[in-house]
C-alpha positions in Angstrom: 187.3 227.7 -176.9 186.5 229.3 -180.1 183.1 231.1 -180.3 182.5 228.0 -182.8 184.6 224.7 -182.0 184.5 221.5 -184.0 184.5 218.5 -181.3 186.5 217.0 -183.6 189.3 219.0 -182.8 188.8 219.4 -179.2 189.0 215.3 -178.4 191.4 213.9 -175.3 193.8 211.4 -176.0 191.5 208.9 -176.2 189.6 210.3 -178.7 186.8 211.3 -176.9 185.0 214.8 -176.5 183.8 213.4 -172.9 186.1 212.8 -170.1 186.3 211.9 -166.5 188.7 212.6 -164.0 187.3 211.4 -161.0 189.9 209.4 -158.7 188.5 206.8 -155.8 190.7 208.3 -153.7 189.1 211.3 -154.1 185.8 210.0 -153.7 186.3 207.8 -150.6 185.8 210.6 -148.2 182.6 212.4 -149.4 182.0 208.8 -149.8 182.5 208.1 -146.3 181.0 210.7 -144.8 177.6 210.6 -146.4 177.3 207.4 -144.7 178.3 208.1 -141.7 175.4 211.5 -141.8 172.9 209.0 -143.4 173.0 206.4 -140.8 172.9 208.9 -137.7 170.4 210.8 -139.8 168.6 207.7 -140.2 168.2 208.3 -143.7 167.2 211.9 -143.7 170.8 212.8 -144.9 170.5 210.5 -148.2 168.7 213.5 -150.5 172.1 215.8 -149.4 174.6 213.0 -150.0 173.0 212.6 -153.3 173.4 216.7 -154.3 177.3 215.9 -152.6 178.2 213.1 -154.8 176.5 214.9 -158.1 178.4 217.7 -157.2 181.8 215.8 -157.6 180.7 213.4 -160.5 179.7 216.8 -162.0 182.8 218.7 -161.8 184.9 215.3 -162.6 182.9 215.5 -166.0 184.6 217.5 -168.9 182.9 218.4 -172.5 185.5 219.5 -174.8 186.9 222.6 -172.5 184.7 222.8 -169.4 183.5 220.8 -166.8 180.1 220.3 -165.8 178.2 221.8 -162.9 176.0 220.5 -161.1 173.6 222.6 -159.1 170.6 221.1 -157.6 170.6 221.0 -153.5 169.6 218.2 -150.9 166.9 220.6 -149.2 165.1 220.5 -152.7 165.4 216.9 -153.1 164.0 216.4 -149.4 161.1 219.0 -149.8 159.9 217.4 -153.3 160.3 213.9 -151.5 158.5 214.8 -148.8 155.5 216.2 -151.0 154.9 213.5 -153.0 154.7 211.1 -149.9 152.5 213.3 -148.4 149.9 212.7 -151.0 151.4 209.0 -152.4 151.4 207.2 -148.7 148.1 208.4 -147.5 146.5 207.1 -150.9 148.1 203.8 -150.8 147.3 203.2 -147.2 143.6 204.2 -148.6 143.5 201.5 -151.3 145.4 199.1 -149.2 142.9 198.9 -146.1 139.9 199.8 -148.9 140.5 196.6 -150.7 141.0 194.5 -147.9 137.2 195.7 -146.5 135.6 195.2 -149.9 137.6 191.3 -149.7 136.0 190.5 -146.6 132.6 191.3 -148.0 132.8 189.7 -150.8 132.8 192.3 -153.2 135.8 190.6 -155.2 134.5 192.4 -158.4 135.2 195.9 -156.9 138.3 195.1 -155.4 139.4 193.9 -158.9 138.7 197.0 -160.5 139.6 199.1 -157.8 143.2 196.7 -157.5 143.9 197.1 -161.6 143.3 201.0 -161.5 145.8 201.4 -158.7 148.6 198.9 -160.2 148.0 201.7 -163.4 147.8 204.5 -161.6 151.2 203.7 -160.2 152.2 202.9 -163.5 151.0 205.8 -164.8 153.4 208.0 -161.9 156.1 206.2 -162.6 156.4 207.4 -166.0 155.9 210.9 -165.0 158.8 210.2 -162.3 160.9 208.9 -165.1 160.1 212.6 -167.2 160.5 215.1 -164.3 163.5 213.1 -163.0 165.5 214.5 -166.1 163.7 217.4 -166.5 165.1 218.5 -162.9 168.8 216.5 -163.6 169.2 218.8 -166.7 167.5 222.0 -165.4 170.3 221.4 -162.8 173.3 220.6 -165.1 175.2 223.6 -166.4 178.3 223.7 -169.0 179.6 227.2 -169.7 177.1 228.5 -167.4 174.4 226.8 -169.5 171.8 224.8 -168.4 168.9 222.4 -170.0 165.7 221.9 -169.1 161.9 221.7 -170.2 158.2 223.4 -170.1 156.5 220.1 -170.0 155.3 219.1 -166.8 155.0 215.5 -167.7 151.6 214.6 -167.7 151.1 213.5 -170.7 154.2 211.5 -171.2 153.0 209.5 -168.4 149.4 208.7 -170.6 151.8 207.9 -173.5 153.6 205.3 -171.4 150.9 203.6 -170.1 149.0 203.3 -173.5 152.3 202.7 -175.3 153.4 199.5 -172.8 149.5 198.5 -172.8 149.8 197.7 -176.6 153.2 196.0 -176.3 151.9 193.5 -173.4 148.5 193.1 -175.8 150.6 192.2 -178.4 152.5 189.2 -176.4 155.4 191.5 -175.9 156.5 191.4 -179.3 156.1 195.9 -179.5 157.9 196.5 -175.9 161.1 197.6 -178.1 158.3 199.8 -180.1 157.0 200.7 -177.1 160.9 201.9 -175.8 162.2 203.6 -178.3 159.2 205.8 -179.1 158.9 206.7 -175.2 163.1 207.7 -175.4 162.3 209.6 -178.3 159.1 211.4 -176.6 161.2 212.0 -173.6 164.3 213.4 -174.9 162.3 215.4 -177.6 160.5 217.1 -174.7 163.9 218.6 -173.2 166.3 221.3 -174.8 169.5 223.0 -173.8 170.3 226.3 -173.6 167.8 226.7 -176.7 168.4 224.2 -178.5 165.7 221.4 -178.5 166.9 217.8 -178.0 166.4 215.6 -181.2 165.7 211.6 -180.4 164.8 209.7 -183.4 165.3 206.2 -182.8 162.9 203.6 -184.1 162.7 199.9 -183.3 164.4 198.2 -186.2 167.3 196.7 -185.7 166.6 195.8 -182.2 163.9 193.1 -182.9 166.3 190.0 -183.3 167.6 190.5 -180.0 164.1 190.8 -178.7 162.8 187.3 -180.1 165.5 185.9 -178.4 164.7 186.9 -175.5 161.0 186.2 -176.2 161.8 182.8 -176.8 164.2 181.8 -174.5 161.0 180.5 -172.1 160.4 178.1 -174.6 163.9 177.2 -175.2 164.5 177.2 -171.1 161.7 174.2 -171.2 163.1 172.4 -173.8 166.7 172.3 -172.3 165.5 171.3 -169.0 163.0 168.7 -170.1 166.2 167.6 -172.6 168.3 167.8 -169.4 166.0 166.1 -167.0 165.5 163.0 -169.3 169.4 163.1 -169.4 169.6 162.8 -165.9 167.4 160.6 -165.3 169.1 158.0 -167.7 172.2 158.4 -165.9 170.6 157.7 -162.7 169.1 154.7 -164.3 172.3 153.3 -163.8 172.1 152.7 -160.7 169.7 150.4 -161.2 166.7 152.0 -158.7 163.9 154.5 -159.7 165.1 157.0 -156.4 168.6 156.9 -158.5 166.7 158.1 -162.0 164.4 160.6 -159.7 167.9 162.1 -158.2 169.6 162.1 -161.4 166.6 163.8 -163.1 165.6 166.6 -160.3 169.5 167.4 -160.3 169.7 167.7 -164.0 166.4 170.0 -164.2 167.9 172.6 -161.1 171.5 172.5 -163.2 169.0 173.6 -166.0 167.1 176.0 -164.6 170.0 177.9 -163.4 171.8 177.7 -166.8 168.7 179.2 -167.8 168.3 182.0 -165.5 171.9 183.2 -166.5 171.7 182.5 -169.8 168.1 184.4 -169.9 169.9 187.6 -167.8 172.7 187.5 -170.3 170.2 187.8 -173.2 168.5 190.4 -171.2 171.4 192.7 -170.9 172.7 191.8 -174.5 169.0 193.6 -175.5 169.5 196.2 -173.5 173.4 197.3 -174.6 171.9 197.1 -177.9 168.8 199.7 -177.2 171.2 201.8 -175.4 173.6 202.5 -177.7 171.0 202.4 -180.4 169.2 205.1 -178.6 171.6 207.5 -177.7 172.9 206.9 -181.4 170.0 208.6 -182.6 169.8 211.7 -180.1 171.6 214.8 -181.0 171.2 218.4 -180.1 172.5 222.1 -181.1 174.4 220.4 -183.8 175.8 217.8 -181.7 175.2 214.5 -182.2 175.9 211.9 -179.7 177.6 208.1 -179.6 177.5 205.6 -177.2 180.0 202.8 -177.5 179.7 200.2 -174.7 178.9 197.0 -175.7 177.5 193.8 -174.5 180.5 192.4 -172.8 181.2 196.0 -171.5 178.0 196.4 -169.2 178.8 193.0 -167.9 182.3 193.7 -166.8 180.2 196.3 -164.9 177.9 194.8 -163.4 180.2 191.7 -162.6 182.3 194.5 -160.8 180.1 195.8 -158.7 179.0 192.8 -157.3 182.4 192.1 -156.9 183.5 195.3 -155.5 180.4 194.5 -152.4 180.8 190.7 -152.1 184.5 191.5 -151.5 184.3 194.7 -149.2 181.2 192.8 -147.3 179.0 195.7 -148.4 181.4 199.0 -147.9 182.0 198.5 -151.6 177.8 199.9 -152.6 179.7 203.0 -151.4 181.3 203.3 -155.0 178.6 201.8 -157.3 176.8 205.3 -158.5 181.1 206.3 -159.0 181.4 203.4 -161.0 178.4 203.6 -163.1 178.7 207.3 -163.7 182.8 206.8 -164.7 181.2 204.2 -167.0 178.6 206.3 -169.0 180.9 209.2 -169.4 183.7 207.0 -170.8 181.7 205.5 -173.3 179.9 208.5 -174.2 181.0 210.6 -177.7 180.0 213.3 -179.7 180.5 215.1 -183.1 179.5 218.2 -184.8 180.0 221.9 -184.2 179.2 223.8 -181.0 178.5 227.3 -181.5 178.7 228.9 -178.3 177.3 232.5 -180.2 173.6 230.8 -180.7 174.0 228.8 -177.5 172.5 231.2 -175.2 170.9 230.6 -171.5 167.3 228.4 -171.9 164.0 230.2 -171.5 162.6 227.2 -169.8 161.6 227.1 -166.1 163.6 225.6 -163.6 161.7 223.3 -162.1 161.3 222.8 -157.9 159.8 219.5 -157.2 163.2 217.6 -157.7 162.8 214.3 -157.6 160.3 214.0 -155.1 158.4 211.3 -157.3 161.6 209.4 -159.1 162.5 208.6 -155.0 159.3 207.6 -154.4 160.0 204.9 -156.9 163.4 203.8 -155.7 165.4 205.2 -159.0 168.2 208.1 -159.4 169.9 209.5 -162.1 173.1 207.8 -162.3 
C-alpha cells in the first residue's frame, strides 16, 4: 500500500474495505480440539482456546492490504481471571452469608442497604469489565504492526455507567437509549490507535421511536391478551358449559402471551440493529470513518442460525457460534476516508496485563 491509500480504492469485490476469509473447514479442528483440552482440563483450558480462536478470526480478518493480528495469550487471560476471583468470590461469599446473619436477626433494614449497595457495586464492575475488556482486545489487535489501546484504567467509566443507567431507570426507561449512546461514545472516545484517538459521537435521536415501542409493547401485550382471552372464551361458549369458555379463554391468553414474548424479542432486536449501526455510524478514527450495514432482518438470520446450527448438531454446533458472529461483524463492517500510514505510527499507550480477568468474571467475550 501507498504511504497514503484512499479505502476507496482499495475495496474487495464486494465493495468492502473489510474482509473475511475464514473457512469452517478450517476452523473445525482448532475448533475441535479446544474442546477436547477444555473438557479434560475441566475448564482450565477455555482462556487458551479463546487466545487460539482470536488468533485465527484475527488473521482471517483483512483491512484494505493486511490482515489483523491478534496477540494476547491464554496465560494472561488465566492470570487476570484468576485475580479478580481472588478478590470478587471471597467478597460475595462475605455479603452472601453477611446478609443471611443480619435476616435472621431481624435487621431487614441493614440487609436492604447492605443488598442494594452490592447489586451496584456489581453494576458498577461490570461497566469497568465492559471498558478494560476493549482496552486489552485493542491493545492486543495489531494491523501493520500497529496496535490500539488506552491510558484510562476505567474507573471512572464505571461511575458514568451507573449514574448514567440510574437516571434512565428514574425516568421510567424512557433515557436508556440516552443512557447508551453517551456510554459508546465515552467508551470508544477513551481508546486510540496507533495515535490516533477514537471519535464516537452518536447521540440518541433517531433511535427513540423504536424505543417507545418497545416501551409500550407491555401495555399492548395486555391488551392483546385480554382481547384474546375474551375471544376465547366466546368460542368456548359454544359449547354450551362454563369449563368450555374457561378452556377456550386460558388457551387463547397462553397463544397470546407467546405471540407476545416473540413479538416483544423481535422489537427488542429491531432496537438494537438500529443502535448498532447507528453507533458505529458515528465512530471514526485517523481519518477513517466507519459503517455498519446489518439490518434488522440480518441479526435475525443470525441468531435463527445459530440456534439452528445447535438444535441440529445436538450441541456440537456452539462450537461455531463465536465463528459465526465474528464472520458476521466483519462482513457488515465498512469504512471510508484516507489512511496515512506516515502519521500512523506505534501508540504511546500502555499495554495493559489484567486481560480480561473481570469481563470473564461476568460471563461476556469479545466476539
Amino acid at each position: 500500500m501507498n504511504d497514503m491509500s484512499e479505502i476507496s480504492g482499495a475495496r474487495d469485490a464486494s465493495g468492502s474495505a473489510f474482509t473475511f476469509t475464514g473457512q469452517w473447514r478450517e476452523f473445525l479442528p482448532i475448533a475441535l480440539t479446544n474442546l477436547a483440552l477444555t473438557i479434560v482440563t475441566l475448564g482450565i483450558y477455555r482462556f487458551w482456546a479463546k487466545a487460539r480462536e482470536r488468533r485465527y478470526l484475527w488473521s482471517r480478518t483483512r483491512f484494505i492490504d493486511d490482515t489483523l493480528e491478534w496477540t494476547g495469550t491464554g496465560k494472561e487471560m488465566f492470570f487476570g481471571f484468576l485475580i479478580v476471583m481472588a478478590v470478587v468470590v471471597p467478597a460475595l461469599l462475605v455479603l452472601n452469608f453477611g446478609l443471611e446473619a443480619l435476616i435472621l436477626r431481624g435487621e431487614f433494614l441493614a440487609a436492604g442497604v447492605i443488598g442494594f449497595a452490592l447489586y451496584a457495586g456489581l453494576f458498577y464492575l461490570y461497566h469497568v469489565a465492559r471498558f478494560r475488556a476493549l482496552r486489552y482486545q485493542l491493545s492486543r489487535t495489531f494491523w501493520h504492526g500497529i496496535r490500539g489501546g488506552s491510558d484510562n484504567p476505567g474507573w471512572a467509566y464505571g461511575l458514568s455507567g451507573v449514574w448514567r443507567f440510574a437516571v434512565g431507570f428514574v425516568t421510567l426507561g424512557l433515557l436508556i437509549p440516552w443512557a447508551m449512546t453517551r456510554l459508546w461514545n465515552e467508551r470508544w472516545g477513551s481508546m486510540s490507535f496507533g495515535p490516533h484517538p477514537f471519535h464516537a459521537e452518536a447521540s440518541s435521536e433517531g433511535l427513540m421511536g423504536r424505543w417507545l415501542l418497545i416501551y409500550l409493547a407491555p401495555v399492548l401485550g395486555v391488551i392483546l391478551m385480554g382481547a384474546l382471552g375474551f375471544a376465547g372464551a366466546a368460542a368456548g361458549s359454544v359449547s354450551g358449559s362454563e369449563d368450555g369458555m374457561a378452556m377456550g379463554a386460558v388457551a387463547a391468553i397462553f397463544f397470546g402471551a407467546i405471540l407476545f414474548y416473540v413479538l416483544l424479542l423481535i422489537l427488542s432486536l429491531s432496537f438494537y440493529a438500529l443502535f448498532y449501526r447507528h453507533v458505529v455510524d458515528a465512530t471514526s478514527v485517523a481519518g477513517v470513518d466507519l459503517r455498519f450495514t446489518a439490518r434488522t432482518k440480518d441479526w435475525l438470520k443470525l441468531i435463527l442460525g445459530n440456534i439452528a446450527l445447535v438444535v441440529v448438531t445436538l450441541g456440537v454446533g456452539l462450537l461455531f457460534i463465536s465463528y459465526r458472529n465474528w464472520s458476521f461483524l466483519v462482513c457488515h463492517m465498512e469504512a471510508a476516508g484516507v489512511v496515512d500510514l506516515d502519521v500512523l505510527t506505534q501508540t504511546t499507550t500502555r499495554a495493559p496485563t489484567d486481560a480480561e480477568g473481570l469481563a470473564d468474571a461476568f460471563d461476556f467475550g469479545a466476539i
